[in-house]
Steps between C-alpha positions, in 0.01 A plus 500: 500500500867474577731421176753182542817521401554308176853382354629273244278299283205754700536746236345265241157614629403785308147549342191303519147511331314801754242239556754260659596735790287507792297815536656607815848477349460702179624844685833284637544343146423795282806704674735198422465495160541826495836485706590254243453764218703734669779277635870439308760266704414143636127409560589257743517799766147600472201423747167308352200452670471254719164360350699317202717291681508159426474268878851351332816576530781547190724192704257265337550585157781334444247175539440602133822320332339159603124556455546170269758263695459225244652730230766597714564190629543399112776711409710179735367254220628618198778256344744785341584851515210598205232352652618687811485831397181448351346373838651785685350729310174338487515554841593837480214590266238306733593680786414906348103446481503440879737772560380812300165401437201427726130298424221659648332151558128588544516718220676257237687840374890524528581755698849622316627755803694455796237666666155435475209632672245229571190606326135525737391242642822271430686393786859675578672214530390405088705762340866635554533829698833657588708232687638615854865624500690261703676606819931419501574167646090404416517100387251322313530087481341219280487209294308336211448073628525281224134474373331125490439565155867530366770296520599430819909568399374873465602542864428804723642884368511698795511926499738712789414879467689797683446819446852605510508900493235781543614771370497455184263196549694157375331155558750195474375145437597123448263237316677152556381143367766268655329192396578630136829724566361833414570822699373876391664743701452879414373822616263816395474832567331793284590827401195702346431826311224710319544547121275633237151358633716191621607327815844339396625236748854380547540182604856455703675180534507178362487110588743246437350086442726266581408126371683224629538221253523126577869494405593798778539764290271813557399724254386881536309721332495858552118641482464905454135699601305670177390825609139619557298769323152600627271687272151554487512715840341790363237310346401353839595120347868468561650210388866342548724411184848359502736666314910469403683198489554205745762263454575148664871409442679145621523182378633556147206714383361846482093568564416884396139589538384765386227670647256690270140654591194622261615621136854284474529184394152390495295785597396284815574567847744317735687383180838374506783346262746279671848339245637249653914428390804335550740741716745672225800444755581330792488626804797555710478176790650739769442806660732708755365475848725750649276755526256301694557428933705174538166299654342524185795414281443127494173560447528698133825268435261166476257695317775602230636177468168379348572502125145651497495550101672189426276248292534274817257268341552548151172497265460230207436774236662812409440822734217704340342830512102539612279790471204479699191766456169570713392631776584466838226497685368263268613254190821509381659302162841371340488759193872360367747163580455176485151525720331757288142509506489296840320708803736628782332587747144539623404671815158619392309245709772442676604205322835499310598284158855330513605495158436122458145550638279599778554505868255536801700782663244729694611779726553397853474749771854481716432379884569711741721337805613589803883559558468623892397289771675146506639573156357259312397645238167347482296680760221688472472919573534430874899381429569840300732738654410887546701563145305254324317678213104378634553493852647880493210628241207274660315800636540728230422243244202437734382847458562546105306154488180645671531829355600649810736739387518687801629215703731391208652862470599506897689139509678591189570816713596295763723270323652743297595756848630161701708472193646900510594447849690164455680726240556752718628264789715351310685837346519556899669207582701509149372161386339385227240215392628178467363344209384137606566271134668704295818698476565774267823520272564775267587304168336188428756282280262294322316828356846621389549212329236365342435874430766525275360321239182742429725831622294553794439869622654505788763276450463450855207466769516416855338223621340339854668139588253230660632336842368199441307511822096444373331395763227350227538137473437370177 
């Protein structure tokens, strides 16, 4: 059996129970783990076997940050700059279990890995393999309708994907609500190594939320990736745990969540502290531009103009401080502030608790949609272009879905050679890719500044400007 390349989030996939691999594979798998032992540098540049591929690609991860669009669609209702950051990060927290976390649904048993090998007998497509590694320029497009059962002001959030560079593998997204004036823009890439029994992941990049407010002013938080620590692999049941700090910074307040695993705070898994505070200073309302290409400077000019930690609508009481506790894959509670005692968040059913009650948030799948064709943005699979992430991986995800691994393996082959060549071309003729949506700058202004106030390492990150040119109509 021919090995596949593997890169970015690919090295996740490390160990699995002996009874999960397919007889036939055991010889293939055996000699990675053992390549793994042996190995010091980035994992993203080793080869896997091609039987643990999952039939999707890593361009539709990003689908993650709005698995519940009511919550984020929420964040647009609250009436001051408190209630704000509390929504935002509600948000945040809802949106982890999805990402780093998978149910294996006809088992009933969390499956807490990246990668999981579907057990006998249970279909592929029930568990989480190894996603594909997208190819540069691959796109992925959807959107999440307003659902009959909510409120019909909820309006449409739409998701833009573009996988942006290759080598090293970054993914750059947009999530955009317009009906509620909310716009995540951000990108991911992943930088892995080996330590003491340990896969350590670090995430690169960050995302930036921009809320418009009724009055025209926009506020922005700054959102920062926790890194990810895989143990277990030796034990043939590795798991995923969060670890570090993330912080979301804008609109007058600091979020930092701390990420803790088994033996911390609680002794539980997936556990997490999160203090939510007034911003000690100000941030600075203006950011030097001159660095960046004229075409862009109006751009970050009307993004620094937003007073984006002002109290633009001021709250009736006096700023407080919150500490929330639990887990994040499951329940988590106000432990100190003026809310103490009051549940936080609840994705364990996939319902979540508001802090004045229930809601009926369930996770919604994200639609996929069309952006080729006539550009609508509403067709089906025959209106996606040849870079759209399920028309390019159709017959390899065909293959991994009928456990044809053979026929997988030589598309991915395919795919990946077409893709050497247009590299190779293109040093010939001394051109590059032209990204379609984004544009990549090499400071992002709004980092710097809201930065700042936490005393972000590094001070500076670049960042990948959206076009505005979605073909997905809301």
């Amino acid at each position: 059996m021919s090995s596949t390349e593997v890169a970015g989030e690919a090295s996740l996939v490390l160990a699995v129970p002996n009874d999960a691999v397919p007889a036939s594979q055991r010889g293939s798998w055996t000699s990675f783990l053992k390549s793994i032992a042996s190995f010091s540098g980035d994992l993203s540049s080793l080869t896997a076997p091609p039987f643990i591929l999952s039939p999707v690609s890593l361009t539709e991860f990003p689908a993650y940050w709005c698995e519940h669009p009511d919550i984020f669609a929420a964040i647009a209702d609250a009436k001051d700059d408190e209630s704000r950051a509390l929504a935002v990060l509600r948000w945040f927290i809802s949106t982890l279990k999805g990402q780093y976390t998978s149910r294996n649904e006809s088992m009933g048993s969390e499956k807490k890995s990246v990668i999981n090998f579907p057990p006998r007998n249970v279909p592929t497509h029930l568990t989480r393999n190894r996603p594909l590694n997208p190819v540069l320029g691959e796109l992925f497009y959807g959107k999440w309708p307003a659902t009959s059962t909510s409120s019909s002001s909820q309006g449409t959030t739409t998701l833009l994907v573009e996988q942006v560079s290759h080598h090293p593998p970054i993914t750059a997204y947009v999530i955009e609500n317009k009906t509620k004036g909310l716009r995540l823009i951000g990108h991911n890439a992943q930088k892995t190594s080996f330590s003491a029994g340990s896969i350590i992941v670090k995430q690169i990049g960050h995302a930036i939320l921009t809320v418009s407010l009724p009055n025209n002013t926009k506020v922005e938080y700054l959102i920062t990736l926790p890194r990810l620590r895989i143990d277990g692999l030796w034990y043939g049941s590795p798991y995923i745990e969060l670890t570090d700090t993330s912080y979301i910074v804008g609109g007058g307040y600091v979020s930092t969540i701390e990420f803790k695993g088994k033996g911390y705070f609680s002794g539980k898994s997936h556990s997490f502290k999160a203090v939510v505070s007034p911003s000690s200073s100000a941030s600075s309302s203006s950011s030097s531009a001159s660095s960046t290409p004229s075409s862009y400077t109006s751009y970050f000019s009307s993004n620094n103009n937003n007073n984006s930690n002002s109290n633009s609508t001021p709250s009736n009481s006096t700023p407080t401080t919150h500490t929330i506790d639990g887990t994040w894959h499951t329940t988590s509670s106000y432990t100190s502030g003026k809310f103490r005692g009051r549940p936080f968040h609840d994705v364990s059913s996939d319902h979540h608790h508001h802090h004045h009650g229930k809601t009926g948030s369930k996770k919604v799948e994200v639609t996929a949609v069309g952006g080729g064709g006539g550009g609508d943005g509403d067709g089906g699979g025959e209106e996606m272009g040849e870079f759209e992430t399920r028309r390019l991986w159709r017959d390899v995800a065909r293959g991994i879905r009928e456990g044809d691994f053979e026929s997988a393996s030589r598309e991915k082959g395919r795919i990946e050679n077409e893709q050497r060549q247009r590299r190779k071309d293109e040093q010939a003729a001394g051109t590059t890719w032209a990204l379609k949506h984004f544009v990549r700058v090499e400071s992002d202004p709004v980092y710097e500044r809201l930065g700042k106030l936490i005393k972000i390492v590094p001070p500076t990150e670049d960042t990948y400007v959206f076009q505005d040119n979605s073909p997905v109509k809301p």
